[in-house]
RODREN-760486 format. One record per residue (C-alpha): residue in one letter; x, y, z. Coordinates in steps of 0.25 Angstrom, whole numbers, plus 5000, padded with zeros to 4 digits. Layout:
REM RODREN-760486
AXYZ
...
END
This chain:
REM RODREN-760486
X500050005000
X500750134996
X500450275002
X499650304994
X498750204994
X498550225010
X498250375007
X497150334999
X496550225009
X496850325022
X496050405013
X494850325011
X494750295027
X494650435030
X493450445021
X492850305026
X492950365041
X492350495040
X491150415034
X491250355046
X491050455055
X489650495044
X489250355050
X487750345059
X488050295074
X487250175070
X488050155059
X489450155063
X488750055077
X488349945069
X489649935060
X490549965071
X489549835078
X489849765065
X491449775067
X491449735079
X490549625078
X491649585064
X492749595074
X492149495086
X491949405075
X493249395071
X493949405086
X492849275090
X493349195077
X494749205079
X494449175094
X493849065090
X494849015081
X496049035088
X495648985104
X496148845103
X497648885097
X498848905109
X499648945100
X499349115102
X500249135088
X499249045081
X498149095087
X498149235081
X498549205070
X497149115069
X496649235075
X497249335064
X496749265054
X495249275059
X495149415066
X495349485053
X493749445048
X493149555059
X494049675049
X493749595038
X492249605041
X492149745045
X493049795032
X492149705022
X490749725028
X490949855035
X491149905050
X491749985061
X492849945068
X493450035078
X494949975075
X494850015061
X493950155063
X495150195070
X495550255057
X494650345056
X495650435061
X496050445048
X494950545045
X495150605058
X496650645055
X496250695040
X494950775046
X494050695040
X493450655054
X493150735065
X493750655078
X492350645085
X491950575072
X493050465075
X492850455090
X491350445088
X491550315077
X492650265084
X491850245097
X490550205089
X491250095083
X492050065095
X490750045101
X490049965091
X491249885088
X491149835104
X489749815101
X489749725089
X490849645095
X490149615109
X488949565099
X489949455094
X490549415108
X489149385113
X488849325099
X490049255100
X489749215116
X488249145112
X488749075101
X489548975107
X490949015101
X491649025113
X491248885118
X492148835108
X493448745115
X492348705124
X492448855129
X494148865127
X493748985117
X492849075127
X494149045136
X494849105126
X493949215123
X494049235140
X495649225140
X495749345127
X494849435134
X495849415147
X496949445140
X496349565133
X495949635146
X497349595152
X498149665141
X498949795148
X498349935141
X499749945134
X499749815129
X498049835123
X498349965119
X499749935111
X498949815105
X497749905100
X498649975094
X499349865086
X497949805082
X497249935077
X498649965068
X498349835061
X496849835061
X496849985055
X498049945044
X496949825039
X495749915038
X496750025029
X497349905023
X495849855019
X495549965013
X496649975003
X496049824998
X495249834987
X494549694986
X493849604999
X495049525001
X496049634999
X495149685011
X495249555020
X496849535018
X497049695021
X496349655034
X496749535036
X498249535040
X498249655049
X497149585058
X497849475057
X499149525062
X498349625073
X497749475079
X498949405077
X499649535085
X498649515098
X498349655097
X497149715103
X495849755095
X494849845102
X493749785094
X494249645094
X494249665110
X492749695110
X492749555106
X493649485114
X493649525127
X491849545129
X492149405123
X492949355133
X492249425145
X490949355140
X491549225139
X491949215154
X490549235158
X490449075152
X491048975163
X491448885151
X492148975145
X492849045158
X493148895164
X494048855149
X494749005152
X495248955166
X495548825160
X496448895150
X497048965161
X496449085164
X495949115179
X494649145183
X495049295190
X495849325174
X494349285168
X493649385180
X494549495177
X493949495162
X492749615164
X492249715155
X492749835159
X494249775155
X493849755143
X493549915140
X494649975149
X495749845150
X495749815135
X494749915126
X495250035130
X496750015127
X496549925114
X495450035109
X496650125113
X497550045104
X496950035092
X496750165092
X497950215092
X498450105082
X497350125073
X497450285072
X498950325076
X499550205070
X498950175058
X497850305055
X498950415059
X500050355054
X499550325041
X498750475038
X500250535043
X500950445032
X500050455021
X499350615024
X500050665012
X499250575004
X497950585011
X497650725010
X498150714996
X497150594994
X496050695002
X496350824992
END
């Protein structure tokens, strides 16, 4: 991709987010529902897929591999993903969006996107997906949530950052692609490298971790997590407000940072000349 090239397609975001600021409330709800809904999807399948493997390397690479469908989705049949709308400072820095037009979408898709994925974990709660191992993967699903409340706020936030560079690189990168596929492959490897990476996804995480505080209201499912080796006290410390304040805030934090200093700014600064003469 030449310099040009990325001009052209920083250009073309800045025109696609200040449409979304023209967005109704209801509007930009219901897609930012759908995104997160997408994301959950994919989290619960790579979950699903990978349980049962000891080897951690192998494991994300599985997981890698099947995460990549919830950005898949949302580019193909539309959506809001707060990771990705991230670069709507784009506009903001070329004044093409007001900066309470930003925080206003960001916080209703953030919203939105909590809202969709906490359909799926109860979805995916009912339907029986978590009995799978006779109840080894709602351990598991217990034992991700744990280590996600039990990250240090550096560590969250330092990992946000890293996953929201790589997220927002695949949503330029599919935007350059011309065809479906060329779409899917722009997207896929990113992802596919964030997951492998462990890094932390504030969307993903609205997934995970009500996934895991549901899971331990099952006995089944809490009695397999201390026969892995977790501890009864370690499944009582899990609680809702650690979610938000022990894991959301420094991973939200992160990726937006990653997503607006180190990708959005540092692009418009390299590419400006040819920007504004694309905007002339």
């Amino acid at each position: 991709m030449n310099a040009k090239k990325m001009s052209a397609v920083i250009s073309d975001n800045m025109a696609v987010y200040e449409g979304k600021t023209k967005l109704s409330i209801g509007r930009i709800v219901l897609l930012g529902m759908l995104a997160g809904a997408f994301i959950a999807m994919g989290a619960s399948s790579g979950s699903a897929a990978t349980f049962g493997i000891a080897n951690v390397g192998l494991a994300k690479a599985l997981a890698g591999a099947i995460f990549p469908v919830g950005l898949i989705l949302i580019v193909l049949c539309g959506g809001e993903l707060f990771t990705g709308d991230c670069l709507i400072i784009f506009g903001v820095i070329n004044k093409r969006v007001k900066f309470m037009q930003m925080v206003k979408v960001l916080a209703l898709v953030f919203i939105s996107n909590l809202i969709g994925s906490l359909i799926v974990v109860v979805l995916v709660n009912q339907c029986g997906q978590l009995d799978y191992g006779a109840g080894a993967l709602g351990a598991a699903t217990i034992k991700t949530a744990y280590n996600k409340l039990n990250l240090s706020f550096l560590k969250a936030f330092c990992s946000g950052i890293m996953c929201n560079i790589l997220v927002c690189i695949a949503v330029l990168a599919a935007g350059t692609a011309q065809s479906v596929v060329g779409k899917i492959w722009a997207i896929f490897f990113p992802i596919w490298a964030f997951v492998i990476g462990g890094y932390e996804h504030c969307v993903a995480n609205m997934y995970y971790i009500p996934a895991g505080l549901l899971a331990k209201t099952n006995d089944t499912y809490v009695n397999a997590a201390i026969d892995a080796g977790m501890t009864a006290s370690q499944i009582d410390s899990m609680s809702i407000g650690g979610f938000f304040i022990d894991n959301l805030v420094p991973v939200t934090l992160g990726n937006i940072v990653g997503g607006m200093v180190f990708v959005a700014l540092l692009l418009f600064a390299i590419n400006k000349k040819d920007i504004v003469g694309d905007n002339k």
